[in-house]
N, C-alpha and C positions, 0 to 999 in steps of 0.2 A: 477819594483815596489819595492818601500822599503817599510817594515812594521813593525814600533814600538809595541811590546810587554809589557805589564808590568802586573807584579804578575805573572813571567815565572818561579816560583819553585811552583808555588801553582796547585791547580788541574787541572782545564783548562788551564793554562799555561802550563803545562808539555807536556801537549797531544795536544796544540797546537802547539808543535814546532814538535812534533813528523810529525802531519797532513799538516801540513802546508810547510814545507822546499821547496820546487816546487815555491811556488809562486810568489820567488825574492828574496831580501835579507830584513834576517828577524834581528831584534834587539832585541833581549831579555833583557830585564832587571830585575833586583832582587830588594831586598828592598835595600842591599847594592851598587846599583848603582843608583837608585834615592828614596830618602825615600818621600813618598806622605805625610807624614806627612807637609813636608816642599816646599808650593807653589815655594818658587824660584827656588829650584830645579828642577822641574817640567820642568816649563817654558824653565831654561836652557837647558836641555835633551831633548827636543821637538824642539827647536831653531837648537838646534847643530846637530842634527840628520837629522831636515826635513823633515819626512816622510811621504808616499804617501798614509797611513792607517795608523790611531793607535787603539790597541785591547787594550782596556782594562780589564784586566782579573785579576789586583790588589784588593782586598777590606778586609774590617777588619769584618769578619764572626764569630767570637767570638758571638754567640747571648745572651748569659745570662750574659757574660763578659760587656757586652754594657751595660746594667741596671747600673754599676756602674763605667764603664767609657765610658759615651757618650761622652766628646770629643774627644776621639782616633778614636771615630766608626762614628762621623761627620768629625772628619779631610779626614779620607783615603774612606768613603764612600759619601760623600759630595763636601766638598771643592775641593779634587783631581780631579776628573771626573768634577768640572766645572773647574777647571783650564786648562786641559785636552782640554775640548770642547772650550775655546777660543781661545786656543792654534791652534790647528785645523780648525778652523775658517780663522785664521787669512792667514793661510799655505794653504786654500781649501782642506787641508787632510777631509779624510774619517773615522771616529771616530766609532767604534763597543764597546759600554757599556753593562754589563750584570747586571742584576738587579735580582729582587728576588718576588714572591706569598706573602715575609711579608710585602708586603706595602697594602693589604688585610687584612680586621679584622676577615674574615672566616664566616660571617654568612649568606650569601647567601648560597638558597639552590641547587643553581646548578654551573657549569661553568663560571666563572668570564672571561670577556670581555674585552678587552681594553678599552673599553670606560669607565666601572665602577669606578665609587671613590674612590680615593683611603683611606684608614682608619686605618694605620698598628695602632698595640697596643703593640708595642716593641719598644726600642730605636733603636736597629737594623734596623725595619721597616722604622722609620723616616727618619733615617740618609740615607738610600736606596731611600729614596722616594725625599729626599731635592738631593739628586745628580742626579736623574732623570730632578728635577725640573731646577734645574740649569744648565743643560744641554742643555735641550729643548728652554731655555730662553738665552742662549748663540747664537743662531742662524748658530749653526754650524750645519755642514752634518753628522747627526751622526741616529745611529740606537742604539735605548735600545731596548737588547733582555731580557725581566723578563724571568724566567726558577725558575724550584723547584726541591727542595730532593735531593742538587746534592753528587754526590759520584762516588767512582772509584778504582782505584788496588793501588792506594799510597797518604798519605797524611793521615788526620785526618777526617773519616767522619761515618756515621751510620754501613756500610758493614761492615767494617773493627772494630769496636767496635763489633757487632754481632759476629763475628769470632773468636777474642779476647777470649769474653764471654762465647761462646758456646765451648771453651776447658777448662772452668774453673764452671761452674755449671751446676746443673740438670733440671736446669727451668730460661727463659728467662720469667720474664714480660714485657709487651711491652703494648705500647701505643696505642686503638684500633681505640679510637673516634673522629683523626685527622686523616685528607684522602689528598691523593695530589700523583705528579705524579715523582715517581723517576727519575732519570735524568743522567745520565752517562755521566762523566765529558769529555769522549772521543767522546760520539756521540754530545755533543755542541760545541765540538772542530771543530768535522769533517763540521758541520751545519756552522762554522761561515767561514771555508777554502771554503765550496762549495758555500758558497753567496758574498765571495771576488773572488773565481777564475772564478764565474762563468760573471763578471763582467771583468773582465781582468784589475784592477785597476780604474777602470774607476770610478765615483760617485756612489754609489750603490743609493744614497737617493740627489733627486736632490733639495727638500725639506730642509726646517729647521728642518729638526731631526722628528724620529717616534716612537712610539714603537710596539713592536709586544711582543706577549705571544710564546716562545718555549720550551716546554715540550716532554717529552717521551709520545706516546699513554697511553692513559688508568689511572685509576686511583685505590688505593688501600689506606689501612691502613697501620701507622708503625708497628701495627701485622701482617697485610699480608704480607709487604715488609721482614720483619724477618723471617718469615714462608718459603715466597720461598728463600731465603737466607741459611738458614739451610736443605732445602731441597735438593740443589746442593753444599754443603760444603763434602758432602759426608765423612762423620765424624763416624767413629768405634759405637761411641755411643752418637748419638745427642738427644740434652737437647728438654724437654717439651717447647713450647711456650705460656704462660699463657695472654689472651688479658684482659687488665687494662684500667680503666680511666683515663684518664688527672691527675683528682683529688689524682689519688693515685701516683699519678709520679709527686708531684709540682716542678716547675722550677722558677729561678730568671723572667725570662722572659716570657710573654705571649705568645702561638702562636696560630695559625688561625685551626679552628678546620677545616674550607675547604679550602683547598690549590690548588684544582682545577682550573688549567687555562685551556681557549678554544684556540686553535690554528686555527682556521680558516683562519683569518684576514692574519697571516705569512703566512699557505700554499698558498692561493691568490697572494701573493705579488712577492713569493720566490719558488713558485712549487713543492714543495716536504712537507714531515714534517718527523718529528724522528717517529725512529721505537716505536713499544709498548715496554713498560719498561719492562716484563717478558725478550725480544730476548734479548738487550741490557747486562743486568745481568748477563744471559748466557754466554754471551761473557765476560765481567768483569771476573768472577768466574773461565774461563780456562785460563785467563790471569797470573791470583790468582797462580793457581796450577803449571802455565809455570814456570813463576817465581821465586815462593816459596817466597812470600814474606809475609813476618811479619808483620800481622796488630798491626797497629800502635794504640793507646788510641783515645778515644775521647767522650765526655759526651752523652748521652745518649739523646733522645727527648722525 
């Protein structure tokens, strides 16, 4: 089985080559070997390659950065992933997209569903939701997995800002009144290697494309997420955690005050679901310590 990669330095790329090396031969690619920006690109590295799966794990995550440049965050979250899906079409590959909770406006008051409408109130949302849509509309064999809060031991993400943070003040304020479910960039790695290998290559989706919601168990606040954060930093002298409103943290960009997805519909499909987000972290956090790695910046939510 060959399986095309792409966005292989970014978070779920990392940890998918880690997870995934078993499954055949895998292709990883960077932004300097095909930029999504640039459809024919694409195309060619899909052509020339062949591949019996393509993961797409590329996207332009910048959220507040999108507010003022949506075309960058329509080209590589839009355009790409439908070029992508034709491409795969054309090949009968098997196409795995990962999508995101902001194509949700958040005001439901419980667990969003697949079937719900979708309504993001970000440009990020949109350009997530138009590469959804163009996907599905391509009639290729593809699975979008939406997923939220993701983070991990490397890269630019909330954990790693919190760690930062918490050696350099005596008080985190933290965002209390947006809830949604963290997601460990490693266990959507391992999730997408055990729904390819458990298939042996074969069409996972014999279908024009689906999508499923996959989240970590459980759901919390970006103060609770901070809280157990700092709780297992194990830190000489860890800082106060102060929980704030939205209102007092404004950002360029809106986000969903419930970021709650239901995973039902994927455990059905695919038999298992991620563990609860407390275990996952857990693990992140000794990963942290193995390592010693240096949390790296990254804006705040």
């Amino acid at each position: 089985m060959r399986i095309l990669l792409t966005g292989s330095t970014g978070q779920v790329g990392v940890e998918f080559i880690k997870a995934g090396a078993h499954l055949g031969e895998l292709i990883a690619l960077t932004r300097a070997d095909c930029d999504l920006a640039d459809p024919d690109a694409i195309r060619c590295a899909v052509r020339e390659i062949k591949p019996d799966v393509i993961v797409n794990a590329a996207a332009y995550t910048a959220v507040d950065k999108a507010e003022s440049e949506p075309q960058l965050a329509f080209a590589a979250n839009a355009t790409a992933p439908g070029v992508l899906a034709e491409e795969a079409r054309v090949l009968g590959a098997q196409l795995i997209h990962y999508s995101t909770d902001y194509v949700f406006d958040g005001s439901k008051n419980s667990s969003y569903v697949e079937e719900d409408p979708p309504c993001p109130v970000s440009q990020y949302g949109r350009s997530k939701l138009e590469g959804e849509r163009l996907i599905l509309a391509s009639k290729a064999r593809a699975i979008i997995l939406r997923t939220s809060w993701v983070y991990g031991s490397h890269g630019k993400n909330f954990l790693l800002t919190m760690l930062r943070l918490a050696q350099q003040r005596p008080e985190l304020r933290v965002v209390a009144d947006q809830f949604g479910s963290p997601t460990s960039a490693g266990e959507i790695a391992r999730a997408t290697v055990r729904i390819i290998g458990a298939h042996n290559g074969a069409q996972v989706e014999s279908a024009h494309g689906a999508v499923y919601h996959m989240t970590a168990q459980g759901v919390t606040s970006w103060c609770g997420f901070a809280q157990a954060i700092i709780d297992q930093a194990e830190l000489p002298t860890p800082p106060r955690v102060t929980p704030i409103a939205s209102s007092e943290y404004p950002t360029p960009a809106r986000r969903p005050f419930n970021s709650a997805l239901a995973n039902d519909k994927f455990a059905v499909r695919f038999g298992f679901r991620l563990r609860p987000w407390q275990d996952a972290l857990k693990d992140v956090m000794v990963e942290i310590r193995k390592a010693q790695i240096k949390p790296a910046a990254a804006p705040l939510h």
